[in-house]
Phi, psi and omega in degrees: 000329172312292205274007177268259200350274054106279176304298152323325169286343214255320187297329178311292172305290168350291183305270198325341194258315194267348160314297165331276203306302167326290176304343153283345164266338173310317191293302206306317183283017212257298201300326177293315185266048177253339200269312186293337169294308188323289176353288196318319190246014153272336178308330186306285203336303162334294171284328164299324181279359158281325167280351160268335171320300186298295195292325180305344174273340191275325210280349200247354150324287191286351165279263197318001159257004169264354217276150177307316182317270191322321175300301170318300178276345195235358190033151285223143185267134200254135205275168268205095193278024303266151176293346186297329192266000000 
């Protein structure tokens, strides 16, 4: 009689532990992905301000390789002829 007592108590404990535990990995993944959309949407945020970044570095390449300063010290880019003719 003991060790069915012994036992119940032990099936008991078991239940109530795993019970637990479930409900603290529902919460942690409830939270992990609340956490992988955020990424998600700072990495866009991120790739967006890189690709205005690049282009605003190309417009301001070609103003300034049109600018006279430059054109001086660095003279003029020279085109290329083509040999076929």
């Amino acid at each position: 009689m003991e060790n069915i007592l012994k036992l119940d108590i032990f099936f008991f404990i078991t239940s109530v532990s795993i019970i637990i535990t479930t409900v603290i990995l529902i919460i942690a993944g409830f939270y992990f992905i609340r956490m992988m959309r955020n990424l998600s949407k700072i990495s866009d945020k991120l790739k967006r301000a890189a690709d205005g970044v690049e282009s605003n570095i190309e417009e301001i390449s070609e103003v300034v390789k049109e600018s006279p300063i430059f054109t001086f010290i660095f003279g003029k880019k020279k085109s290329k002829k083509n040999k076929n003719s």
